[in-house]
ROVEXDREN-638542 format. One record per residue (C-alpha): residue number from 1; x, y, z. Coordinates in Angstrom, 1 decimal, always signed. Layout:
ATOM tivo   east  north     up
ATOM  NUM      X      Y      Z
...
This chain:
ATOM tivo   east  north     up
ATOM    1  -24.3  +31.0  -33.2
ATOM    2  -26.3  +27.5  -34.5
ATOM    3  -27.9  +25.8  -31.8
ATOM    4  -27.0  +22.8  -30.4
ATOM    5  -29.6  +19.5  -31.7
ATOM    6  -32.0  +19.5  -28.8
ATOM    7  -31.8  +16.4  -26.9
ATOM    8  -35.3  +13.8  -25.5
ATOM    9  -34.8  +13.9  -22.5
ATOM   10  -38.5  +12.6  -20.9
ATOM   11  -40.0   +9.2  -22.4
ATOM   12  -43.0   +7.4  -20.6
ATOM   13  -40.3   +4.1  -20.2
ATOM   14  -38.5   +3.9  -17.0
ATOM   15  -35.0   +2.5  -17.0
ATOM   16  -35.0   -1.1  -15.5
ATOM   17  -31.9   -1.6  -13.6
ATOM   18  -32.7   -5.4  -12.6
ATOM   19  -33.6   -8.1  -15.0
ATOM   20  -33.8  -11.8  -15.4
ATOM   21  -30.5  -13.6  -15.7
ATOM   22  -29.4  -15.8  -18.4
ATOM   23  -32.5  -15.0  -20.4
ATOM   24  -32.9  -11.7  -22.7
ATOM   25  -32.3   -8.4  -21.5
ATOM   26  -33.7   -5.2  -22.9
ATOM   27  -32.5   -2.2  -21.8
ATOM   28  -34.5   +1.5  -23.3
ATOM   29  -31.6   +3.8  -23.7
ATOM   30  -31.2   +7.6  -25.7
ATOM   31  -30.0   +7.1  -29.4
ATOM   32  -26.5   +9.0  -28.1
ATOM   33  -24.7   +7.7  -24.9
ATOM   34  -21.8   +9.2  -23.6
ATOM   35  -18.3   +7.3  -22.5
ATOM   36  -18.7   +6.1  -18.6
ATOM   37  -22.6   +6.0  -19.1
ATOM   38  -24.7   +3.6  -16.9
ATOM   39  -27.1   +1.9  -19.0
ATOM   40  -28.3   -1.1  -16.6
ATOM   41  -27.8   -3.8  -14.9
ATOM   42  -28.0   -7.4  -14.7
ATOM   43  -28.2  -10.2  -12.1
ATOM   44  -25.3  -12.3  -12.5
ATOM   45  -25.4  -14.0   -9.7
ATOM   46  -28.8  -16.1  -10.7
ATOM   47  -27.0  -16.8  -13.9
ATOM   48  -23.7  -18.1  -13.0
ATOM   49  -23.2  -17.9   -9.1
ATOM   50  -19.2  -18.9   -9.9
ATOM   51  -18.6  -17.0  -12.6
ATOM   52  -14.5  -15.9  -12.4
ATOM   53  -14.8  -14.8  -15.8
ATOM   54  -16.8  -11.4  -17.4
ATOM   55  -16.5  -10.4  -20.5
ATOM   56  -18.7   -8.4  -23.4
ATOM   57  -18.7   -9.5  -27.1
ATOM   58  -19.0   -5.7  -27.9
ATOM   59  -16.1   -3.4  -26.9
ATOM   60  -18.5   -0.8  -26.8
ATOM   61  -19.7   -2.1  -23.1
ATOM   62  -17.8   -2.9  -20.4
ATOM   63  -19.5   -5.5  -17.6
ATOM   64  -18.7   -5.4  -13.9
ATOM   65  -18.7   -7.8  -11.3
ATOM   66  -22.1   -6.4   -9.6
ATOM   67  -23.3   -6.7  -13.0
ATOM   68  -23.6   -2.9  -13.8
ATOM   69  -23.1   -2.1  -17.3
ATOM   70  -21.5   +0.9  -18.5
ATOM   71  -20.4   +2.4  -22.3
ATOM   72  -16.7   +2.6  -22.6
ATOM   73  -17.2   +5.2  -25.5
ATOM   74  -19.7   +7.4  -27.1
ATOM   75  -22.3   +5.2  -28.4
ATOM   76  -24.7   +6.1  -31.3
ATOM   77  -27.4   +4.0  -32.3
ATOM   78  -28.5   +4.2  -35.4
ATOM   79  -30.8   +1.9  -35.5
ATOM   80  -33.8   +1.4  -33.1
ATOM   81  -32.0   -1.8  -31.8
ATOM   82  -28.5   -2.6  -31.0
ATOM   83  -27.4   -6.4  -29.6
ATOM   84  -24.5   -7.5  -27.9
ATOM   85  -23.8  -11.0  -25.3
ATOM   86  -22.3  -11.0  -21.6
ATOM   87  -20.6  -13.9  -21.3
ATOM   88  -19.9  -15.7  -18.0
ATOM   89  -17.1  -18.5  -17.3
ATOM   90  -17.0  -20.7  -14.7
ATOM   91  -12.8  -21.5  -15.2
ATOM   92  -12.4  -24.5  -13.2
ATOM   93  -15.6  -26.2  -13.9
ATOM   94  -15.8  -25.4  -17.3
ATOM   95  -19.0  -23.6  -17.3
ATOM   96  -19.7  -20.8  -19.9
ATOM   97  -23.4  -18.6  -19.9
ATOM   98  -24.4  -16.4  -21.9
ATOM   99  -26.9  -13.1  -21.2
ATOM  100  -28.3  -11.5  -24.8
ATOM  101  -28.9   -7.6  -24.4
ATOM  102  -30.9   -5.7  -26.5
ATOM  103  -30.4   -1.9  -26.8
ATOM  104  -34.0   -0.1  -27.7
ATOM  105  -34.3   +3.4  -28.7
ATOM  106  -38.1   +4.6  -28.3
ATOM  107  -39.8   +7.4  -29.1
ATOM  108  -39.8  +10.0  -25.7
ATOM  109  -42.7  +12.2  -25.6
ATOM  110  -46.2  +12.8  -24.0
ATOM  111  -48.6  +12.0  -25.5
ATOM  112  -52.6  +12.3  -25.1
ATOM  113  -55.1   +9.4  -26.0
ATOM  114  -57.5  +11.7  -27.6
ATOM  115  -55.0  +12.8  -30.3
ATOM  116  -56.9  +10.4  -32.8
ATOM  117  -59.8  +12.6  -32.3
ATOM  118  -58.7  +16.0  -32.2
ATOM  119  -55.9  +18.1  -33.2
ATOM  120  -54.1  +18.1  -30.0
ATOM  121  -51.1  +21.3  -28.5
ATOM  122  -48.8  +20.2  -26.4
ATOM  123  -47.3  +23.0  -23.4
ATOM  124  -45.8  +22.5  -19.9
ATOM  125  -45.3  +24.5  -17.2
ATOM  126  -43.5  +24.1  -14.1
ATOM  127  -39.3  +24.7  -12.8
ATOM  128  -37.0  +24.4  -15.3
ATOM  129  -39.2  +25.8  -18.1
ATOM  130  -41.2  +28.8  -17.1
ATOM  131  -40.3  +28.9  -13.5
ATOM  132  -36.1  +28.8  -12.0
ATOM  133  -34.2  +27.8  -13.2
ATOM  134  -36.3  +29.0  -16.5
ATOM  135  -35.5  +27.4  -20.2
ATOM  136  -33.7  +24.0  -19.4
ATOM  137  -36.5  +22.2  -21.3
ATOM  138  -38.9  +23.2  -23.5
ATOM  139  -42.2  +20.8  -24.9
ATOM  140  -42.7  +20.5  -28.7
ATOM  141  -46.3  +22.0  -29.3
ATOM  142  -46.8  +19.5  -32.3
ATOM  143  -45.5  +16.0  -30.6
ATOM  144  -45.1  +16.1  -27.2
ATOM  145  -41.7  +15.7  -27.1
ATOM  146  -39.4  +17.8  -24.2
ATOM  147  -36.0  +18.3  -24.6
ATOM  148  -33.0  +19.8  -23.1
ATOM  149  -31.7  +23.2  -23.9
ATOM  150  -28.3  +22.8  -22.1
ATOM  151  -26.8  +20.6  -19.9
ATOM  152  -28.2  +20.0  -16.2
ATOM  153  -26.1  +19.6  -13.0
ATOM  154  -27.4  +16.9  -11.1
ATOM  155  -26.1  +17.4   -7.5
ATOM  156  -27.9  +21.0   -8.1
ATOM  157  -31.3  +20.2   -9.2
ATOM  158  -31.8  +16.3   -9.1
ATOM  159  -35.2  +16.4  -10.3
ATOM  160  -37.7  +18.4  -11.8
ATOM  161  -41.7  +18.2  -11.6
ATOM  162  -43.6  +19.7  -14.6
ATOM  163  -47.3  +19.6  -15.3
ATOM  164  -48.1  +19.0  -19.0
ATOM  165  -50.8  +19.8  -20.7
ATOM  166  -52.7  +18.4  -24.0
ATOM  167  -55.6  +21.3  -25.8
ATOM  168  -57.0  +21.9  -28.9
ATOM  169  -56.5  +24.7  -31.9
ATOM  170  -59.5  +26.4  -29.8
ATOM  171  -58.2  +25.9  -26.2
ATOM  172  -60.4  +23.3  -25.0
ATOM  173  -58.5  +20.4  -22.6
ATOM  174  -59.6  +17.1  -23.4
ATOM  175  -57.6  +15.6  -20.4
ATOM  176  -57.1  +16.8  -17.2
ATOM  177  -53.3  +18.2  -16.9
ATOM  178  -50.2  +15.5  -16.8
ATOM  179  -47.8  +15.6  -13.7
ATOM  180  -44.3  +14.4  -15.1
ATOM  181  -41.2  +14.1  -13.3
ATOM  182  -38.2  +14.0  -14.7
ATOM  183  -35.6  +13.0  -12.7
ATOM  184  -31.9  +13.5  -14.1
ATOM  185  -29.6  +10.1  -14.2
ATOM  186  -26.4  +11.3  -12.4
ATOM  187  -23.1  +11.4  -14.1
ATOM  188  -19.8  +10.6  -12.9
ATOM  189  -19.0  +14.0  -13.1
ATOM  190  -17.9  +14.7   -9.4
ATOM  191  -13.8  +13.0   -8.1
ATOM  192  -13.7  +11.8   -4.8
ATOM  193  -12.1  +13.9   -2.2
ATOM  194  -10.6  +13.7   +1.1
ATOM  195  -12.1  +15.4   +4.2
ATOM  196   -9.2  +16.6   +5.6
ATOM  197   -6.3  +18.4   +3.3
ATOM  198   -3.7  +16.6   +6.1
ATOM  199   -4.7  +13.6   +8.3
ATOM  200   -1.9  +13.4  +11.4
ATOM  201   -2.2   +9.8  +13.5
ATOM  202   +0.3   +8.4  +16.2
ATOM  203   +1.2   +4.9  +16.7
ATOM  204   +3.7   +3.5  +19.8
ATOM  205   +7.0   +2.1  +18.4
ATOM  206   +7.2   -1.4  +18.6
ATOM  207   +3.5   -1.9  +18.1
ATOM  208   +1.8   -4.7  +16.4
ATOM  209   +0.8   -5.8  +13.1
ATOM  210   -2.8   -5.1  +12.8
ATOM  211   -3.0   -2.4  +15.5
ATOM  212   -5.1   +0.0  +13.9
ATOM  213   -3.5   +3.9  +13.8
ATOM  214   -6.3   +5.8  +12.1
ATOM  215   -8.7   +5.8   +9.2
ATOM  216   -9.2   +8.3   +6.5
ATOM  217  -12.3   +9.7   +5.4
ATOM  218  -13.7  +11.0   +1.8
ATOM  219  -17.0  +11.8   +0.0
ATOM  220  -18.3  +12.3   -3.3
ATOM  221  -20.8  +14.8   -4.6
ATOM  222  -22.1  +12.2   -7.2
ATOM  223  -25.4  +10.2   -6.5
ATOM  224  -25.3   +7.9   -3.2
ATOM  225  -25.3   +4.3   -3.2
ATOM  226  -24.0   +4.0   -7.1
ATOM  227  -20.9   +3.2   -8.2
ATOM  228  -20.2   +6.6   -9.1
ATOM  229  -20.0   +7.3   -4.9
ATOM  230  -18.3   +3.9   -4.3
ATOM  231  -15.2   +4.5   -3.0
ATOM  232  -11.5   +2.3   -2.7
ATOM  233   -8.7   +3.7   -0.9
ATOM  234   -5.3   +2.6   -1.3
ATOM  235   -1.6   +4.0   -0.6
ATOM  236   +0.2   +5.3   -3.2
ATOM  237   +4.2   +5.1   -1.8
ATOM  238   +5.7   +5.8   +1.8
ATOM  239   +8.5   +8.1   +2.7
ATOM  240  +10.9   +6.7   +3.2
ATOM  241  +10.7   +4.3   +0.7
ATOM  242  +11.7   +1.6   +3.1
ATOM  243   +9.8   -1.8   +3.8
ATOM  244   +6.5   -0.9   +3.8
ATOM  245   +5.3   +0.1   +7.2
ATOM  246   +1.4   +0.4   +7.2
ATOM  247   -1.6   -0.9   +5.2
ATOM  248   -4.5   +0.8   +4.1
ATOM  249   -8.1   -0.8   +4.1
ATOM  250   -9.4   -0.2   +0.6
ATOM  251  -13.3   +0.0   +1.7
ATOM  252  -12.7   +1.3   +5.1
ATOM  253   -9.8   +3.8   +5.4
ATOM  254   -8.4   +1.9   +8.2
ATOM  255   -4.4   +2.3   +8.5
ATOM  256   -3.4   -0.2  +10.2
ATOM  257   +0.5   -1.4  +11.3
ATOM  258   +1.8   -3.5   +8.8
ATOM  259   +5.6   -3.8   +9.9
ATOM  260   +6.4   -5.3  +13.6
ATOM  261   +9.7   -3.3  +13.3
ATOM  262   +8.5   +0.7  +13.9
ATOM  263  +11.7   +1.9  +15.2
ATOM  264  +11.6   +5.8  +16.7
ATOM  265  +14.9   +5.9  +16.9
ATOM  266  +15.8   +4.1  +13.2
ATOM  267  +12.5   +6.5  +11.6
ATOM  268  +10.5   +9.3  +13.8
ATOM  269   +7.9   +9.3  +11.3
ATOM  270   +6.2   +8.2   +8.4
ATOM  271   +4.7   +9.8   +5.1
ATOM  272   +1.4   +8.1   +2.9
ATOM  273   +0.4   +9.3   -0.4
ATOM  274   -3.4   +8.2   -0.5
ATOM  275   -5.3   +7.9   -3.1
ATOM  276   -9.6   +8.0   -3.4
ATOM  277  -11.2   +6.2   -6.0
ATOM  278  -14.7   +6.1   -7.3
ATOM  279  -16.0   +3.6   -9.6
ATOM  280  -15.3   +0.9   -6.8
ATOM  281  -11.7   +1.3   -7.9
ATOM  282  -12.1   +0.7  -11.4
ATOM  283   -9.5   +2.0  -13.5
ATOM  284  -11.4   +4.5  -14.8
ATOM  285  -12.8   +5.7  -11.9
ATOM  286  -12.0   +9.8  -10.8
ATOM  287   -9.3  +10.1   -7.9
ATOM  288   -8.0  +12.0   -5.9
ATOM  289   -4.4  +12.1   -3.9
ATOM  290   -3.9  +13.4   -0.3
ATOM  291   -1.6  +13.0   +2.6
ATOM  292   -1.4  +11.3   +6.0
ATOM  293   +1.5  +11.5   +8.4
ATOM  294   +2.1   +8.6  +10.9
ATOM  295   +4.0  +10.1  +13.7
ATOM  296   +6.3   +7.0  +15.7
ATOM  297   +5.7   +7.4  +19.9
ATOM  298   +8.6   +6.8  +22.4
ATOM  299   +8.5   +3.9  +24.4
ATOM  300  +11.3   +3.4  +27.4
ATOM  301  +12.9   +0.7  +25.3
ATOM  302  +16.6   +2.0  +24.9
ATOM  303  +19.0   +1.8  +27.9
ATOM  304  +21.3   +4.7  +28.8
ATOM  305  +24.3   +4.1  +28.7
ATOM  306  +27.7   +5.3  +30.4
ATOM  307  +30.1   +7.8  +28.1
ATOM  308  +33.0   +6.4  +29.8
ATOM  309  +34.0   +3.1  +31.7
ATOM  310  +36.3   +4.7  +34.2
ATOM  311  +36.1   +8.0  +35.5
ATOM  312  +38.5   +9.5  +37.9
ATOM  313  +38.4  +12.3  +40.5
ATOM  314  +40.3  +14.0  +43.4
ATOM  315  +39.0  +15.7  +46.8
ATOM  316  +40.3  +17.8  +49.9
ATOM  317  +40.5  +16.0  +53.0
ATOM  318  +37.6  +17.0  +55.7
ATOM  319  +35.6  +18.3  +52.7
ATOM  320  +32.2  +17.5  +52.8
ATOM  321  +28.7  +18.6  +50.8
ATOM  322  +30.8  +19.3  +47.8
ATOM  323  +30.8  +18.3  +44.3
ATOM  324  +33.5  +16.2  +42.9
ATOM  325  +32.7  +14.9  +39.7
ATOM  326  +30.4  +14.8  +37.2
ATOM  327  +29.3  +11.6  +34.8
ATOM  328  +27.2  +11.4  +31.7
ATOM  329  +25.4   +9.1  +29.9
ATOM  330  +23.4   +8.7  +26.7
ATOM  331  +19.9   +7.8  +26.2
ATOM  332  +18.7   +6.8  +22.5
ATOM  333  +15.1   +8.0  +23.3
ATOM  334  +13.5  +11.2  +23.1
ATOM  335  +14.9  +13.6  +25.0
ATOM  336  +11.9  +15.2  +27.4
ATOM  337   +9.6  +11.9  +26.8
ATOM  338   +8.9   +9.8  +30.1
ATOM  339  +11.8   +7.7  +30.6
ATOM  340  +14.6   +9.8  +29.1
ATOM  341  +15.4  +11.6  +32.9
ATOM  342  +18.9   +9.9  +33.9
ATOM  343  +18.6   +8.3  +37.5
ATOM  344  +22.3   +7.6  +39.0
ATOM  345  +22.6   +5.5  +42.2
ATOM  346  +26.0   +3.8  +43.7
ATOM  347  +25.6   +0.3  +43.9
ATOM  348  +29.2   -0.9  +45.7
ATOM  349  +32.1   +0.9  +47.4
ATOM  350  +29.8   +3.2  +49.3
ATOM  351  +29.0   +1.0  +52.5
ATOM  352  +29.9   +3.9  +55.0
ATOM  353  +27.7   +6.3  +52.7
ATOM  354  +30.5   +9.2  +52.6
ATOM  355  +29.3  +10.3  +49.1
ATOM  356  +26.0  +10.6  +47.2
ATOM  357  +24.7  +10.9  +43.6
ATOM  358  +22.1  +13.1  +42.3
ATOM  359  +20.7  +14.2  +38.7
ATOM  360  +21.2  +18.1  +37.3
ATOM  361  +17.8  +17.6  +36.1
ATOM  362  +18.9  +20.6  +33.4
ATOM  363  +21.9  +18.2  +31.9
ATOM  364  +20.9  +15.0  +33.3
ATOM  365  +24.8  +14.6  +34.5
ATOM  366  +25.2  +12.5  +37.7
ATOM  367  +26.6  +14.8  +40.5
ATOM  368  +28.9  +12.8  +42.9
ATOM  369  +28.9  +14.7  +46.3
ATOM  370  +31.0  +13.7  +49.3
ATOM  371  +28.5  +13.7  +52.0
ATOM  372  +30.1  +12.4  +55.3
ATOM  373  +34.0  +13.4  +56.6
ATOM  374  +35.6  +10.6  +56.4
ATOM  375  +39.1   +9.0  +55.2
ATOM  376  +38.8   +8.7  +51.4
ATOM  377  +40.8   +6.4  +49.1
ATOM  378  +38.4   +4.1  +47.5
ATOM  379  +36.7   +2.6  +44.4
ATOM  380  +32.9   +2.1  +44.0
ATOM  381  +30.8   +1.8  +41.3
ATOM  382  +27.8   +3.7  +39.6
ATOM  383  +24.5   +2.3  +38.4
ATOM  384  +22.2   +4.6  +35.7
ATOM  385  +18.3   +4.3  +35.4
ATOM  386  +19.3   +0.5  +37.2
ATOM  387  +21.1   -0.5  +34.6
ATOM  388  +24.4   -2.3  +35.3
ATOM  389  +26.2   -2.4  +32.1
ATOM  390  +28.9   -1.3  +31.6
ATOM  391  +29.7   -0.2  +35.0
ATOM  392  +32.0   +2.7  +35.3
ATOM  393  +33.9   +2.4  +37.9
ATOM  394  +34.4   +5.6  +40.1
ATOM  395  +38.2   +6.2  +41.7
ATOM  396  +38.2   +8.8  +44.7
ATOM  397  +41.5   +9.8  +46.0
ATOM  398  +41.8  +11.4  +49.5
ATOM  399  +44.6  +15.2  +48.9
């Protein structure tokens, strides 16, 4: 099997992330860079504070609004130098900057200042070449260089100390040995995901725009504080499809109400589709999908209300602490919530109190009782939960 070109990996140039606006900006990259790569950044700010507009002349390179500059596909360069403008425009004032960046390719290897004297051997030692994991890199005796041997997994070793050292043909060390860290860049390698494979929140019917039901959490594996770990959240589609009924904060993971019509009765709850993003949202960020479900609380806001207007009933004379009839009336909300129990009372016809009205508390019927012996042949009416309409009116007449 051939083996794969061995990759530089360690140069004596450190990647500068911040630079000068509107003036050159050199950035010292590897001759091959791979799609998504970060390669720098720039201060855009100090060059154009209003800029609305950011573009790059080379579709190689794509610019975003914190100034981070990333390859959109594999890059090669050829040459030891590649070129390309980010241009700013200020739209309404007519305003256009311009930053020049320069791509340089150097050399990458250690080197030892008494090489123009002696005949110098390269060798390191340390993890990741004779120590675990053993044979990621390996140090060119002749030049100094060190490259990679396969790929590395950042979130597993982030960085590596070696000690390198410079002798001669005979073994004698001009220089004392050469601590070198090399630390590896992180890749967007690692999607977002959710901490919970189901979030469950409640919200009262009726409530609010803007009162907050929950908030939704994720993490990413990739480096912290990049935009590789900057996540956006947003919601994909609702079930039902209906007017939307929530919003999602996309820094946050706040849910918040969004409709001032949750209706229990209409829709008892409510499916998201969420969606993670890294890349601060960017299109071509790595997501990841998960679920929340917005369960809609009761509130007492539905009157009960009477199955019939007019009920009629017969009893024995001198019959008392018997039932007699039996009404029943409908409540829209939730059966066993607070508020659903039926409470009956009469409110006219029952001046001499010869009946009374309780709740089967297992049907919540209204049990009409006659209670004193008296003369009956009368009309009164009943009243649920103290509501008054319609009143069904209740005829008793005496056998």
């Amino acid at each position: 099997m051939a083996r794969a070109a061995p990759r530089v990996v360690l140069g004596l140039l450190v990647l500068s992330l911040c630079c000068d606006a509107c003036k050159k900006v050199t950035f010292h990259v590897p001759s091959a860079l791979e799609a998504g790569t970060l390669i720098g950044r720039v201060n855009l700010n100090e060059c154009l504070q209003s800029a609305e507009h950011i573009s790059s002349s080379d579709g190689s390179f794509k610019v975003l609004e914190d100034g981070s500059v990333y390859t959109t596909a594999a890059v090669s360069l050829s040459d030891e130098k590649r070129t390309f403008t980010v241009l700013l425009k200020d739209l309404q004032e007519h305003i256009e900057k311009k930053i020049l960046i320069d791509l340089v390719t150097d050399e990458k290897k250690v080197q030892s200042d008494t090489a123009q004297n002696y005949t110098i051997y390269y060798s390191a030692s340390g993890p990741g070449i004779d120590q675990d994991p053993k044979g990621l890199f390996y140090i060119e005796r002749e030049t100094g260089n060190i490259f990679a041997t396969r790929a590395v997994d950042r979130e597993q070793y982030p960085s590596f100390q070696i000690i390198c050292f410079a002798s001669t043909p005979d073994g004698y060390s001009p220089e004392v040995p050469l601590l070198h860290t090399i630390r590896i860049e992180d890749d967007n390698d690692n999607a977002p995901y959710f901490t919970q494979d189901l979030f469950e929140f409640c919200v009262p019917e009726n409530s609010k725009p803007g009162v907050v039901v929950g908030t939704v959490t994720a993490e990413d594996r990739d480096e912290p504080y990049t935009l590789h770990t900057t996540l956006r959240y947003r919601i994909v589609s609702q079930t039902p499809p209906i007017t939307p009924a929530f919003s999602l904060h996309g820094d946050t993971g706040v849910i918040t109400v969004l409709s001032p019509q949750l209706d229990r009765e209409l829709v008892s709850s409510y499916t998201l589709l969420i969606e993670v993003r890294d890349m601060a949202g960017q299109p071509f960020g790595l997501c990841t999908t998960g679920t929340a479900v917005i369960k809609i609380e009761d509130t007492n806001d539905n009157a009960p209300t009477f199955k019939q207007i007019q009920y009629e009933t017969q009893v024995e004379e001198n019959k008392v602490n018997v039932e007699i009839l039996r009404v029943s009336a409908v409540d829209l909300d939730e059966i066993g919530a607070p508020g659903s129990t039926a409470v009956y009372e009469i409110i006219r016809g029952n001046d001499d109190h010869t009946f009374e009205i309780t709740t089967d508390r297992n049907t919540n019927e209204g049990i009409l009782c006659v209670v004193k012996n008296s003369s009956i042949a009368q009309c009164f009416t009943i009243q649920q939960s103290f509501v008054t309409l319609p009143d069904p009116t209740v005829s008793v007449i005496e056998m």
